[in-house]
matplotlib code that plots the C-alpha trace (Angstrom):
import matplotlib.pyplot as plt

x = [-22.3, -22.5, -21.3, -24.7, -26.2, -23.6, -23.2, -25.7, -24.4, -22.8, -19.4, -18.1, -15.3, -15.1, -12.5, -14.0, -17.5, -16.6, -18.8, -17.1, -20.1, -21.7, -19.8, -21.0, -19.5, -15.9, -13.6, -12.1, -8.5, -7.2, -4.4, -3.5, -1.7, -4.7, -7.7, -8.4, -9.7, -6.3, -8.3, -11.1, -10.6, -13.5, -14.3, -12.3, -14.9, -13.1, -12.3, -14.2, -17.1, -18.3, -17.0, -15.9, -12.7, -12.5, -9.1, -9.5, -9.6, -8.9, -7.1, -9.1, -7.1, -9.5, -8.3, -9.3, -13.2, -14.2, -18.0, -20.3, -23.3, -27.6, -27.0, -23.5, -19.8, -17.5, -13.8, -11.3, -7.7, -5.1]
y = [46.3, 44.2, 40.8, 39.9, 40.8, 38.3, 35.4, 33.1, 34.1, 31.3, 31.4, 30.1, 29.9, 31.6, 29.5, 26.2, 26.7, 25.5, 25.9, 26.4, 26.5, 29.9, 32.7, 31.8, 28.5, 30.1, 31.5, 35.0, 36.0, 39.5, 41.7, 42.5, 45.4, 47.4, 45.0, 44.4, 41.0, 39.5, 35.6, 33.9, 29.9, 28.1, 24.4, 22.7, 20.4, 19.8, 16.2, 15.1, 12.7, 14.8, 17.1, 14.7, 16.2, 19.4, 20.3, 20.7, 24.3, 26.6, 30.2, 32.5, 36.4, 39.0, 40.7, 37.5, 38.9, 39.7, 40.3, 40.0, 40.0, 39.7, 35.8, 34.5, 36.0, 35.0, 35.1, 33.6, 31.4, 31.6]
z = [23.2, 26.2, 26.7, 28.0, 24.0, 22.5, 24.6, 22.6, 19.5, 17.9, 16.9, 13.4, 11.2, 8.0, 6.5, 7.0, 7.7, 11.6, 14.3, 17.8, 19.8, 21.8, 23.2, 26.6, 26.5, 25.8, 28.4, 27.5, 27.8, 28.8, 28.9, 32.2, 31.7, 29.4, 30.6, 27.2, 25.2, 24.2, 23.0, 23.5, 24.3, 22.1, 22.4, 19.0, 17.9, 14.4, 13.5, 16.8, 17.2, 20.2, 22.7, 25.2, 26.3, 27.9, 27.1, 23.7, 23.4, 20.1, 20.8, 18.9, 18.8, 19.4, 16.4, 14.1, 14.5, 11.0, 12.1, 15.7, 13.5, 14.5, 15.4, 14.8, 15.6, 12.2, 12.7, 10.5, 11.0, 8.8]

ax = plt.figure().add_subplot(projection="3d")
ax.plot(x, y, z, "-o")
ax.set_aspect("equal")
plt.show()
């Protein structure tokens, strides 16, 4: 699959029913050693009015992924 297919897919918590926006809004973090997906950085909108601040980032492990499914990417925090 090719990052192209999933960028508009929007990206959602499974624990708390959170939405954190589209892929293509997130930045991606790699390992430099393997060039692998280490994190992507999603916009935290919980407990926020709006997303005013662009600092407010959630880490999201590459390996918390439960599904990249038709419309939607479901990961889930511990």
């Amino acid at each position: 699959m090719r990052l192209s297919e999933i960028g508009y897919k929007e990206i959602i918590n499974l624990s708390n029913g959170s939405r954190h926006g589209q892929l293509s809004n997130a930045e991606l973090l790699f390992d430099e050693k393997n060039g692998k997906i280490k994190a992507i950085l999603v916009p935290d909108f919980q407990g926020r009015i709006g997303f005013l601040n662009n600092k407010d980032y959630l880490q999201l492990p590459w390996n918390s992924i439960l599904k990249i499914g038709e419309d939607i990417i479901i990961f889930e925090t511990t």
